[in-house]
C-alpha positions as CSV (number, residue, x, y, z in Angstrom):
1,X,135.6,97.5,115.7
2,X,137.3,97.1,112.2
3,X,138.7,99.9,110.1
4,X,139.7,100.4,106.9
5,X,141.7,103.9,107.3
6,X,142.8,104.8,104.1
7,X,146.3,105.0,104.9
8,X,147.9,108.6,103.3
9,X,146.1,108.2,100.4
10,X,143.9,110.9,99.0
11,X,146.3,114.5,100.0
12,X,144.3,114.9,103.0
13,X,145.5,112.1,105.6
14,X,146.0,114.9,108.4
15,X,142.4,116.9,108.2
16,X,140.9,113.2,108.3
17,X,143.1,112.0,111.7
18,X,141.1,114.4,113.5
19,X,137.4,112.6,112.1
20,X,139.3,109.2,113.0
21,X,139.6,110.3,116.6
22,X,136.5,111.9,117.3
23,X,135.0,108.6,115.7
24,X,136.7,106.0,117.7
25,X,136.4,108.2,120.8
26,X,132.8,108.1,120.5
27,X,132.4,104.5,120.0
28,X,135.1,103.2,122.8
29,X,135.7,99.9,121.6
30,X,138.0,97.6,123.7
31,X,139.6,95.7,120.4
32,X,140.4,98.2,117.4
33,X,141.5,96.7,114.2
34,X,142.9,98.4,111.4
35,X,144.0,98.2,107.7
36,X,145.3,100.4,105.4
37,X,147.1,102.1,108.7
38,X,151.0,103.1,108.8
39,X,154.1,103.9,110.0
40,X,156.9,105.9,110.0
41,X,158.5,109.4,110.8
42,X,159.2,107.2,114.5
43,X,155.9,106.4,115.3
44,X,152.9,104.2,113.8
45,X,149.0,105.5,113.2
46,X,148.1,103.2,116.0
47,X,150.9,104.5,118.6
48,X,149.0,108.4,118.2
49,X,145.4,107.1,118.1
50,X,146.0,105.8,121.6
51,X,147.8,108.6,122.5
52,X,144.7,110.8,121.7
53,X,142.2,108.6,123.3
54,X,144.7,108.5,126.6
55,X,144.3,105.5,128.9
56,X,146.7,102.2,129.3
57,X,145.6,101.1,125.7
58,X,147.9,98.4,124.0
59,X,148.4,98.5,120.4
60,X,150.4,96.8,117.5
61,X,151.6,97.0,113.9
62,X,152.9,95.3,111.3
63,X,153.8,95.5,107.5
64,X,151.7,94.3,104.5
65,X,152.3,94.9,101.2
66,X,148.2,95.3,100.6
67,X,147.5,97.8,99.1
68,X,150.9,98.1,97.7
69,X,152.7,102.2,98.8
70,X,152.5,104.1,95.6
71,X,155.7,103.9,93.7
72,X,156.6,107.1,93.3
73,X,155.0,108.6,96.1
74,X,151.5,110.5,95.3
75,X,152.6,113.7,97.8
76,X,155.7,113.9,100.1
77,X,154.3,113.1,102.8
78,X,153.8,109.0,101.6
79,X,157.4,108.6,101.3
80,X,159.3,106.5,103.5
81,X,155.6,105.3,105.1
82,X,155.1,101.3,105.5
83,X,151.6,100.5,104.5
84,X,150.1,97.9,107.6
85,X,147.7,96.4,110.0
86,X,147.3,97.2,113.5
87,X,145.5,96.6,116.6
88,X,144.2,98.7,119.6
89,X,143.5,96.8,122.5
90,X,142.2,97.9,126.3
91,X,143.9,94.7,127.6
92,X,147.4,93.9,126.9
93,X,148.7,92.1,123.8
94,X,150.5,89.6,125.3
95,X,152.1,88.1,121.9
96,X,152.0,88.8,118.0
97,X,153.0,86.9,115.1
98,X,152.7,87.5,111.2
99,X,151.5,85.0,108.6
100,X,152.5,86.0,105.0
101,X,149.6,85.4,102.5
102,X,149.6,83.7,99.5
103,X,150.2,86.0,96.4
104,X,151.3,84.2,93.9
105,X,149.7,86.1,91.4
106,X,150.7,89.7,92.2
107,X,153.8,88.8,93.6
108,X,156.4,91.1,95.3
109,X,156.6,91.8,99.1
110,X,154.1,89.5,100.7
111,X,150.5,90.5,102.2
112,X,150.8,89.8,105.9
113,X,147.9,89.0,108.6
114,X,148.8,90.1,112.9
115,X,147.7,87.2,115.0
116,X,147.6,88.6,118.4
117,X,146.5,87.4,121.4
118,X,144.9,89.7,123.7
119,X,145.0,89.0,128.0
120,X,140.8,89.3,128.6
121,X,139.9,89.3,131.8
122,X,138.6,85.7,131.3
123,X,141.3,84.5,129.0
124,X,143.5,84.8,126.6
125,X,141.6,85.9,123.4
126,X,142.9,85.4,119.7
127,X,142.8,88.2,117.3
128,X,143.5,88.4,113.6
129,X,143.3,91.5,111.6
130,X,144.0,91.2,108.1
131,X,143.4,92.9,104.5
132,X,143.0,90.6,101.4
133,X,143.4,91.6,97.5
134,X,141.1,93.4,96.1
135,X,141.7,93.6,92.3
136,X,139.7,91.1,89.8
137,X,143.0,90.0,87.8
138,X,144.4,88.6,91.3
139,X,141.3,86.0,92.1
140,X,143.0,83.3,92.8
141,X,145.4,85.3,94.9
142,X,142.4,86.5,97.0
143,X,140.5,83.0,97.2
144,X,144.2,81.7,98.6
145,X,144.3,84.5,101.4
146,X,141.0,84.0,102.3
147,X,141.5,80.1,102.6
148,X,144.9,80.6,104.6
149,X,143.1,82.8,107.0
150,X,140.5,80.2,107.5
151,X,142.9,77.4,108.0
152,X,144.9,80.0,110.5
153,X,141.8,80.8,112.2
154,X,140.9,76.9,113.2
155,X,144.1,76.0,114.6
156,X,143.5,74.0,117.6
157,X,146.4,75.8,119.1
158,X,143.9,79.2,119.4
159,X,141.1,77.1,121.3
160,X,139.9,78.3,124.3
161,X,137.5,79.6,126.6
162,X,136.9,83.0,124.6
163,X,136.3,83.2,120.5
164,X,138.7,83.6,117.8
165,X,138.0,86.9,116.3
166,X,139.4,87.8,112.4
167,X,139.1,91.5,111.6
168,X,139.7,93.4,108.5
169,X,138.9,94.4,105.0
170,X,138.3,91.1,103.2
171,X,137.2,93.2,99.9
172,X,134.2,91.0,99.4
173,X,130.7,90.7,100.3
174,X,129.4,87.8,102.5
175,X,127.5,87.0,99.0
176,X,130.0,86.5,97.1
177,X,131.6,83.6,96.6
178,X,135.3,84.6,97.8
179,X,134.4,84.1,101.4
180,X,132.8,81.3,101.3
181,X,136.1,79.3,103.1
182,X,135.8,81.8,106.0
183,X,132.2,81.5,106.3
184,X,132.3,77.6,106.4
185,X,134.7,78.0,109.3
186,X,133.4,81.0,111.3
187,X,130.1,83.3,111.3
188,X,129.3,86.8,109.8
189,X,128.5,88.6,113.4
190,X,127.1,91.3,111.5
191,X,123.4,89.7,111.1
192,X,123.8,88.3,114.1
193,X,123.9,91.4,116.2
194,X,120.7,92.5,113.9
195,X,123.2,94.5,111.9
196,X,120.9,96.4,108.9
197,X,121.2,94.2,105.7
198,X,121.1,96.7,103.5
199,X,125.1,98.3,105.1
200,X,127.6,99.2,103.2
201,X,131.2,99.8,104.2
202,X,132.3,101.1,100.8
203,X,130.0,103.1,99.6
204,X,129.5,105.3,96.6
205,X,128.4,108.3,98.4
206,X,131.7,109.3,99.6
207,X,133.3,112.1,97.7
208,X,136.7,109.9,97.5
209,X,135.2,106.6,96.9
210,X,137.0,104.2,94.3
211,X,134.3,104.0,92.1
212,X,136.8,101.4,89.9
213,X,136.2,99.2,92.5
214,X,133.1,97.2,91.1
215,X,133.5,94.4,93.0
216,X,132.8,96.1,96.1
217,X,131.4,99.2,96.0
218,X,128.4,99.8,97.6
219,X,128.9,96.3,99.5
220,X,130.0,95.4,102.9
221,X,133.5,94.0,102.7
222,X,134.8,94.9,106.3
223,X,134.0,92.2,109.0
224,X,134.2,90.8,112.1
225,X,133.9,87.3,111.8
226,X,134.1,84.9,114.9
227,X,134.2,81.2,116.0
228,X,133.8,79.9,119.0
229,X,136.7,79.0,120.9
230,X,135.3,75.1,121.5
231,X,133.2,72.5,119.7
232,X,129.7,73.7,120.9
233,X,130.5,76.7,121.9
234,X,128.4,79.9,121.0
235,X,128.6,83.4,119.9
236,X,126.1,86.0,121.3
237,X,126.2,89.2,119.5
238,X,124.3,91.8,121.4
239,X,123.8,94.7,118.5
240,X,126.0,95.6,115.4
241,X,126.7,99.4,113.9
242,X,128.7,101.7,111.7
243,X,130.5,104.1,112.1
244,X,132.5,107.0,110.5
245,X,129.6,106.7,108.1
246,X,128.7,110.6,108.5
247,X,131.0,113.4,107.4
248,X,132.9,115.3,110.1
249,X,133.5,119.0,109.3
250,X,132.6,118.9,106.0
251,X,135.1,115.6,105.2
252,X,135.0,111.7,105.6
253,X,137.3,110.2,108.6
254,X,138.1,107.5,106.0
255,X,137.0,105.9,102.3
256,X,135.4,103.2,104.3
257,X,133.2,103.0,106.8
258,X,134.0,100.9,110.0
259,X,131.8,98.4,111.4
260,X,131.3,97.5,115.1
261,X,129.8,94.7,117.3
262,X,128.7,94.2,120.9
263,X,129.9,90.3,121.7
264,X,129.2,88.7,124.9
265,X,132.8,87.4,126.2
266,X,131.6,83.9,125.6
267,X,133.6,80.7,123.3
């Protein structure tokens, strides 16, 4: 399952925890990964969603300066919170490590992606959950990112008997041409799993949508993109959903909606 969550943007961050619960409760997935997630006051978003859901669930965070913590705060409550990525997982994360992204253009603190690897019951299983630029005047930043997630998502060093799996909000559609390095390298499980073509993750009838965001409103620019862990290995993708695409008591969990895929534990 991948999630934008909308950090504490938008004043309401604590009526929407209780949407992001119910959501992910409902759809169990065994990976979780999130963008647009954060930390602080001693804990991390991550830490109290798994605390909700209850279990022996494994999770993970780490800073990214995408999207960039308003500067001053919008509302009290943002300041002092690091903006990040994260992962849930139902099996242990047995290591991390961080890649800074390009961003050249923008500059500043560096965008990060979490490479984690994940103890499956049939073997260890690489995960990568990132969040790429967004804005027009940084398109060569974003082409970079998504090319230095491609090359990190071919390393020989992550073959093995199970998929490499890269989840996150890429802020493009798989018809545009910013993806195109990823989706030389790895496919779009969405179709796959007979995911409807016409999905959006960002979409224009949420109340809080960005509606400057051309680009990718009313698109879907969250993924879970996959490769298979040798040469001529497969990837079976049983079904593909959203979800947090319906209001919860009268509010959205998140500005995005998150998408979600069945795949068969195969490389």
């Amino acid at each position: 399952m991948s999630w934008n969550l909308w950090w504490r943007f938008g004043g309401a961050w604590r009526e929407r925890e209780s949407g992001i619960v119910e959501t992910v409760r409902q759809v169990r997935p065994d990976l979780l990964g999130v963008v647009e997630t954060w930390a602080g006051e001693g804990t991390t978003q991550v830490a109290r969603l798994a605390d909700e859901l209850g279990g022996d669930l494994a999770t993970t965070f780490v800073p990214t300066a995408l999207p960039p913590a308003p500067d001053p705060p919008e509302e009290p409550s943002q300041a002092g919170i690091e903006v990040g990525i994260g992962l849930l997982s139902r099996w242990p994360i047995t290591s991390t490590e961080v890649h800074e992204l390009p961003h050249s253009q923008r500059g500043g603190p560096p965008p990060t992606a979490l490479l984690a690897t994940v103890a499956h019951p049939l073997g260890p299983l690489p995960v990568i959950v990132a969040c790429t630029e967004w804005e027009p005047v940084f398109a060569a930043d974003h082409l970079a990112q998504v090319t230095a997630l491609a090359a990190l998502a071919t390393e020989p060093r992550l073959d093995g008997e199970l998929p490499v799996l890269l989840i996150g909000d890429l802020n493009a559609a798989v018809d545009q041409p910013d993806l195109a390095p990823l989706l030389d390298v790895m496919i779009d499980t969405w179709p796959a799993g007979g995911g409807d073509p016409a999905a959006v993750t960002l979409s224009s009838a949420v109340p809080e949508a960005p509606l400057a965001a051309a680009k990718q409103l009313d698109r879907r620019i969250d993924h879970i993109l996959a490769r298979p862990g040798r040469a001529g290995g497969t990837i079976t993708v049983r079904r593909a959903f959203l979800a947090g695409d319906r209001s919860i008591d009268g509010r959205y969990p998140s500005d995005h909606f998150a998408v979600v895929v069945d795949l068969e534990p195969s490389g």
